[in-house]
C-alpha positions in Angstrom: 23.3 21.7 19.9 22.7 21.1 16.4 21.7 17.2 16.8 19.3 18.3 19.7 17.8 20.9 17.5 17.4 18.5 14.1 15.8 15.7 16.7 13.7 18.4 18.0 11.9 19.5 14.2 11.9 15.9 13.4 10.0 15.0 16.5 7.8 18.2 15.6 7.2 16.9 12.2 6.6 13.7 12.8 4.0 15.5 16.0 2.4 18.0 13.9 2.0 16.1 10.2 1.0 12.2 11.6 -0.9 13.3 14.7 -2.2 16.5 14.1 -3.1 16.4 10.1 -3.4 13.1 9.4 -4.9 11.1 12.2 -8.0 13.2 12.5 -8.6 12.5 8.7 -9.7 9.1 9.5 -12.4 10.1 12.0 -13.2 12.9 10.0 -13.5 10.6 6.9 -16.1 8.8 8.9 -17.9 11.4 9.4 -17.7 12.5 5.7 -19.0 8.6 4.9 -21.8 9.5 6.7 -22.7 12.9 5.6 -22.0 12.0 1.8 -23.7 8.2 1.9 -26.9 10.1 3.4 -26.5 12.8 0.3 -26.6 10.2 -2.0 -29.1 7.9 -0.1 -31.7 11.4 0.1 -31.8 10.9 4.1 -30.7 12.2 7.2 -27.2 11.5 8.0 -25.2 12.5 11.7 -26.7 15.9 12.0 -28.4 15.5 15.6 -25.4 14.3 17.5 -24.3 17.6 19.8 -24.3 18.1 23.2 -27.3 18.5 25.4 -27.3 21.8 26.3 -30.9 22.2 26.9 -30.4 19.4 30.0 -28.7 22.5 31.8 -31.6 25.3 30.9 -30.5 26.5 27.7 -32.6 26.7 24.8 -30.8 25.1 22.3 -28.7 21.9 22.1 -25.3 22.1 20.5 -25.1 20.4 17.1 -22.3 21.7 15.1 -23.6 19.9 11.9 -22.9 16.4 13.8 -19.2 17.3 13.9 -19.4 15.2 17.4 -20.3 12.4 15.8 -16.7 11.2 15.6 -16.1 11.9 19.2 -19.4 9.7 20.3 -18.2 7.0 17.9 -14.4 6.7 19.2 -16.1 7.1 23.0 -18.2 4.1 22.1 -16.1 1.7 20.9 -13.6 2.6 24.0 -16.0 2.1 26.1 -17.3 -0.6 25.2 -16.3 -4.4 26.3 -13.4 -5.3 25.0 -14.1 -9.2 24.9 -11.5 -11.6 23.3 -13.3 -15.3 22.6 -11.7 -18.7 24.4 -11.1 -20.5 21.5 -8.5 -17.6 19.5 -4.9 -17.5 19.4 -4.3 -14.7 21.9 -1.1 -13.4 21.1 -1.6 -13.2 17.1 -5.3 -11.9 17.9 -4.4 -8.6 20.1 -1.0 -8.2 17.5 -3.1 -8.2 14.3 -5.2 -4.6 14.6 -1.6 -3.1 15.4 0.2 -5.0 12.7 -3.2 -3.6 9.9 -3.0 0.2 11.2 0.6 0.9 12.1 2.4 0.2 8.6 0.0 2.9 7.2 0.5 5.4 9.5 4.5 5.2 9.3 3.7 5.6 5.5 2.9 9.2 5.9 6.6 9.9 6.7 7.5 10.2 2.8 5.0 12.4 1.7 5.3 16.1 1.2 2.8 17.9 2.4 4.1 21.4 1.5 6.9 23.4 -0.1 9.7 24.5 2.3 9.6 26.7 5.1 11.9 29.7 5.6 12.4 30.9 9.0 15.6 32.7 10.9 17.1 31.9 7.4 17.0 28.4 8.2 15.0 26.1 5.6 12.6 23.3 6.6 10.6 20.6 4.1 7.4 20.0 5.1 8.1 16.2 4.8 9.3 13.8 7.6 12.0 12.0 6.0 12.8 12.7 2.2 14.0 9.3 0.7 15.2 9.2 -2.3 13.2 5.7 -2.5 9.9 7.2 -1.2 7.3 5.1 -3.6 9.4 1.9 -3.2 9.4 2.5 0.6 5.4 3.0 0.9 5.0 -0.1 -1.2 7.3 -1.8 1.0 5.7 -0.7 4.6 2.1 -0.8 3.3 2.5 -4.4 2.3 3.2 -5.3 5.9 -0.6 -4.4 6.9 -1.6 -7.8 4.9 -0.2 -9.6 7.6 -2.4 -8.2 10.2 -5.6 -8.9 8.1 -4.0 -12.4 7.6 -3.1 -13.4 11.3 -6.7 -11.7 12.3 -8.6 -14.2 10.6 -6.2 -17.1 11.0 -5.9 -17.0 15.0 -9.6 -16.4 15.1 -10.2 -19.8 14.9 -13.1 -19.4 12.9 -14.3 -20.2 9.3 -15.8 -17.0 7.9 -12.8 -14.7 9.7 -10.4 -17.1 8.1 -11.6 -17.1 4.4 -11.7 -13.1 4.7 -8.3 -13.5 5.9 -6.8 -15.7 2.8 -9.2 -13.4 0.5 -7.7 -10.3 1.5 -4.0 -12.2 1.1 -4.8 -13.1 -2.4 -6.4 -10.0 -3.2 -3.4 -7.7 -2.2 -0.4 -9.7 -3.7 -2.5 -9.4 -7.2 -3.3 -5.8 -7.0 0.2 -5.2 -5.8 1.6 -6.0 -8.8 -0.3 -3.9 -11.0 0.0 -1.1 -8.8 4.1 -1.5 -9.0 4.3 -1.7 -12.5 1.8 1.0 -13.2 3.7 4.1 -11.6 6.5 2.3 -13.4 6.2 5.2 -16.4 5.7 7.7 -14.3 9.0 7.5 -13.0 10.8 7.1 -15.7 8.8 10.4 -16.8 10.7 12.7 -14.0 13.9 10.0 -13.2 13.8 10.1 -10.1 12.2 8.2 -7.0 12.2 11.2 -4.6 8.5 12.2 -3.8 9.9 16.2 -3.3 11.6 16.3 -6.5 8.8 14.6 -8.4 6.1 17.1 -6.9 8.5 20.4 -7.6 9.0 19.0 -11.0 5.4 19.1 -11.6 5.0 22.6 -9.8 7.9 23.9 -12.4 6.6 22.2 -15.0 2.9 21.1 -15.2 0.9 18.6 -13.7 1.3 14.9 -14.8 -1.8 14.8 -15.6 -2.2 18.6 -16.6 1.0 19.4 -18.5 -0.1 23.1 -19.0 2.5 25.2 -17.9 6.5 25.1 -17.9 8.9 27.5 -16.3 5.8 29.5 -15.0 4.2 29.9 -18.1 0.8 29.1 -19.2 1.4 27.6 -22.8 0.4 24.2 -24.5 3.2 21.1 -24.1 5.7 20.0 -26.7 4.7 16.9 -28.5 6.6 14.4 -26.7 4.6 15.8 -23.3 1.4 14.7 -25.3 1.9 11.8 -26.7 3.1 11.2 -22.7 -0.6 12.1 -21.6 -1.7 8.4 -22.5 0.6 6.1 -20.6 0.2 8.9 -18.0 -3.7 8.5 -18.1 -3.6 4.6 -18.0 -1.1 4.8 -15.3 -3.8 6.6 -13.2 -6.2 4.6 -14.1 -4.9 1.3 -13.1 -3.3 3.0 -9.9 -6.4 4.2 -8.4 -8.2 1.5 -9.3 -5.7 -0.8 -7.6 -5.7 1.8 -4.5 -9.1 0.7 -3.9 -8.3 -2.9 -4.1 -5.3 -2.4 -1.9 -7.6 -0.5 0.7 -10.9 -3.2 0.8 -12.7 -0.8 0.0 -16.0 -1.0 -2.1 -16.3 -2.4 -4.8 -13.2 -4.7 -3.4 -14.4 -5.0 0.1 -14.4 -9.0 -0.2 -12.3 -9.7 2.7 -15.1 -8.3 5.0 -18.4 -9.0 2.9 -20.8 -9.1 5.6 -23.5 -10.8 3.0 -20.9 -14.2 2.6 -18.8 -14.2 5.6 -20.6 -12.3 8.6 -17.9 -9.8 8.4 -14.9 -11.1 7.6 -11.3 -11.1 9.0 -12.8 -8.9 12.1 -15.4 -10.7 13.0 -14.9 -11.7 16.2 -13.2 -8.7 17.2 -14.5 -5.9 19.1 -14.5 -2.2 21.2 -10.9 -0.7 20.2 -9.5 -4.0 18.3 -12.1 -3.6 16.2 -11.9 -0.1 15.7 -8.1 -0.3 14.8 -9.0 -2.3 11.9 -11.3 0.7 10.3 -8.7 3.2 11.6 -6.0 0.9 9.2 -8.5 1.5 6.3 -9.5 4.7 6.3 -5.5 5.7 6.9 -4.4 3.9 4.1 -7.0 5.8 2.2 -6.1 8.6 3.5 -2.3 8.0 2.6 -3.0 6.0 -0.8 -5.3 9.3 -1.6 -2.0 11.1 -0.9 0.1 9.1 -2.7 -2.2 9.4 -5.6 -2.1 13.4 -5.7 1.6 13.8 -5.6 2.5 11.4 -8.5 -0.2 12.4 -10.6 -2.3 15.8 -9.8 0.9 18.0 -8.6 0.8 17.2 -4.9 1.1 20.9 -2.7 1.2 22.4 -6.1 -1.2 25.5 -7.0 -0.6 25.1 -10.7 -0.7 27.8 -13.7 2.4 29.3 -13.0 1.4 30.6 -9.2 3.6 28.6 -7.5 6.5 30.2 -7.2 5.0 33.4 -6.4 3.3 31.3 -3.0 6.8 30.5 -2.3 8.3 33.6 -2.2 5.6 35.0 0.2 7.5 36.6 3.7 6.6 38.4 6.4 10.4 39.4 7.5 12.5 36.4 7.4 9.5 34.5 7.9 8.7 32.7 4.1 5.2 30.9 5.0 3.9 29.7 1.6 4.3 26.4 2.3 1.7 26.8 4.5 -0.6 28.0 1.7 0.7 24.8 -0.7 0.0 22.4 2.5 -3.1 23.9 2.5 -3.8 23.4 -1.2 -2.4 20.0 -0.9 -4.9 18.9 2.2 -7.9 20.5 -0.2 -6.7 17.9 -2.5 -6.9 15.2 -0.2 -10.2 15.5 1.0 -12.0 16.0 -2.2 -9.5 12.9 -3.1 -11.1 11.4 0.2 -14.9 12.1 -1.0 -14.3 10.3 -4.4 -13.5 7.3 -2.2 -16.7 7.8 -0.7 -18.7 8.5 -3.8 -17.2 5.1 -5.4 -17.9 3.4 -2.6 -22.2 4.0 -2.8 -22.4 4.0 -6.2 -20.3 1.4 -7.8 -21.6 -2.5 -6.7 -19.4 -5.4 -5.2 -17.6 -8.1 -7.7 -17.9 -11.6 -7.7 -14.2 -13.0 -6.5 -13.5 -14.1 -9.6 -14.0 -11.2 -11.4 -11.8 -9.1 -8.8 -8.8 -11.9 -9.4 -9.8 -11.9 -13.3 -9.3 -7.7 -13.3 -6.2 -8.0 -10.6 -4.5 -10.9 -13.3 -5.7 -10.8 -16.6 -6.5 -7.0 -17.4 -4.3 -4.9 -14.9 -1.3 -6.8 -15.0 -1.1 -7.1 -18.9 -2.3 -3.4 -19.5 0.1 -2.2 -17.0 3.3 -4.1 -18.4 2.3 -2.9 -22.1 1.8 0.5 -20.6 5.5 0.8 -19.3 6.4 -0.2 -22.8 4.4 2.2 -24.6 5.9 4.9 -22.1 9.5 3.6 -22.9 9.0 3.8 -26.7 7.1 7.4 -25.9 10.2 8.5 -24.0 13.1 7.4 -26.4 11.3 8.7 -29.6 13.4 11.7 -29.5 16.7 9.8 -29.6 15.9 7.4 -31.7 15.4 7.0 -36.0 12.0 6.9 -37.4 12.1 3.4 -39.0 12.8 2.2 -35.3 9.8 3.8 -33.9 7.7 2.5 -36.1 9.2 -1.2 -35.3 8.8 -0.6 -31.6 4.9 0.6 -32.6 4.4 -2.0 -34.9 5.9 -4.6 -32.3 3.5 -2.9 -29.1 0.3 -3.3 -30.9 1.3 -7.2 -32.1 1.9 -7.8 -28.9 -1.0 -6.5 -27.2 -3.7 -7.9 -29.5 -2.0 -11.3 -29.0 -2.3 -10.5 -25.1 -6.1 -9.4 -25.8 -6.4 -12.7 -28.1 -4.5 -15.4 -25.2 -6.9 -13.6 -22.4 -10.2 -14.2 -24.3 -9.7 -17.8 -25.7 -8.7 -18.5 -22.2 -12.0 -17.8 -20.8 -14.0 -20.7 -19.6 -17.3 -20.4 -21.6 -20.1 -21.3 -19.0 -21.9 -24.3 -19.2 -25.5 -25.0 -19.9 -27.3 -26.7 -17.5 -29.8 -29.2 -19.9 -32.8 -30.9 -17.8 
């Protein structure tokens, strides 16, 4: 009885937080494309799309501030043909879409969306499966979607679908290195890998990146806490930065730039098989959004000290504020979601060489000095003063020779004379 009921809460888990929290994020984040772009554009966005009410003799058609407008856009795209060319390799061509949304959807199975439940006296994290490996195992599964992008544009038989294919290749082995190494620091900050541990840390404690509380009181952090704010701030940096990369998304959205290669990988794709390749991106936003909040802004933590009072809420034997943190949490993630958004229409596209020059020669350098800087941060407390100030000395010799190599390396460009 007790297997059958642990399979039954994992099955609800895995029901209730992939299918029913984070699945209708990625239309909904359509939507909030739409509704955001047109903000910042000053024009109409999806606000007419509702149903025809006044075809049956009512006054008024049902809008619903264009909340359908997901609905008529997943109706579209499943209605519509779903044409695969001659000339493709059809086996790779119907696996790629899967192979590009699947590993980010089993990604969402590490990440805690709440504080425990408490019900019947039996306790229940709001989390699919807690590994004790959960970043290593996101990187590991998420890398996997590459190979979807790849085979898309490869069996497409096709120029333009296969240079978006090899671009996005490229473009996601370089950016996964810097994302590796940058959250590097943060866990040697909590030492540990579990994503649970690492979020109640920060609920105890203080944000990563707003350290302003310990033991449930508001206070200013010990020294060694602020010195830790810097590697902590460059680790975000270089993280989110290399989300976006890691995503395609504006301003790295060169595997599909419509203005040099049609539209890229997915080009000769269309109804659902297309859509499964924008369903891949906007869940790995979704889930590198998440992933972004848990190291670095609390995760399902409240802050200021609150948090253990939300945990302790009952009614009977029922304890429901993990409800109220996976609420906080989701809150989070959408305004998360809307700085994707914001990036993405204001902030133009790079060149390709400027993407690989940022992927190779500024992210990867910063982010290996950075987990040395966090190391020497870190160890301060055990260690004399005269070998701190070797290990300083040392970090800023060898970053301004990294500074120096990358500049004199740089090809000056060359003057065309008549």
């Amino acid at each position: 009885m007790d297997l059958i009921f642990q399979l039954a809460i994992i099955v609800t888990k895995i029901v209730l937080l992939t299918f029913v929290v984070v699945l209708p994020l990625v239309p909904l984040s359509v939507y909030f494309e739409r509704r955001f772009s047109a903000v910042i554009q000053d024009r109409v966005g999806p606000n007419r799309v509702g149903i025809p009410l006044t075809l049956l003799g009512f006054k008024k058609d049902f809008h619903l501030f264009g909340l359908i407008q997901p609905v008529a856009d997943g109706l579209k795209l499943f209605l519509k043909e779903d044409f695969t060319p001659d000339h493709v390799r059809k086996a790779f061509f119907w696996m790629a879409p899967a192979l590009t949304v699947v590993p980010a959807l089993i990604t969402v199975c590490v990440i805690p969306f709440g504080s425990p439940l408490g019900i019947f006296g039996h306790t229940e994290k709001l989390v699919i499966a807690d590994l004790d490996i959960g970043p290593l195992f996101i990187f590991s599964v998420a890398s996997l979607s590459v190979y979807g992008i790849t085979l898309a544009g490869w069996s497409s038989n096709s120029k333009f679908p296969f240079i978006g294919g090899v671009r996005s290749t490229a473009q996601m082995i370089s950016y996964e290195i810097a994302l590796g190494l940058s959250i590097i620091p943060v866990l040697m900050f909590y030492g540990d890998l579990n994503l649970s541990t690492i979020v109640q840390k920060q609920a105890e404690n203080g944000w990563l990146l707003l350290p302003l509380w310990k033991n449930g009181q508001l206070g200013l952090p010990d020294i060694n806490t602020v010195l830790f704010w810097f590697p902590a701030a460059i680790a975000f940096l270089i993280f989110t930065i290399s989300i976006f990369a890691e995503t395609n998304r504006m301003p790295f959205d060169l595997p599909e730039c419509e203005t040099e290669l049609v539209g890229g990988y997915h080009t000769e794709y269309s109804s659902m098989k297309f859509a499964m390749f924008f369903m891949g991106e906007y869940a790995a936003m979704v889930i590198g959004s998440a992933l972004i909040i848990t190291l670095f802004l609390g995760g399902w933590s409240i802050g200021f000290g609150l948090d253990k009072y939300v945990t302790d809420l009952h009614i009977g034997d029922f304890y429901f504020g993990g409800l109220i943190h996976m609420g906080c949490f989701m809150t989070k993630l959408i305004a998360f979601i809307l700085f994707f958004i914001l990036v993405r229409w204001t902030v133009p596209r790079f060149r390709y060489d400027q993407l690989m020059k940022l992927g190779w020669v500024v992210f990867f350098e910063a982010a290996l000095i950075n987990v040395f800087l966090a190391a020497l941060i870190l160890a301060a407390p055990q260690l004399e003063k005269t070998i701190i100030g070797i290990g300083a000395v040392l970090l800023v010799i060898v970053t301004l020779a990294v500074i120096w190599v990358a500049k004199v390396s740089e090809e000056n460009p060359k003057v065309l004379r008549a």
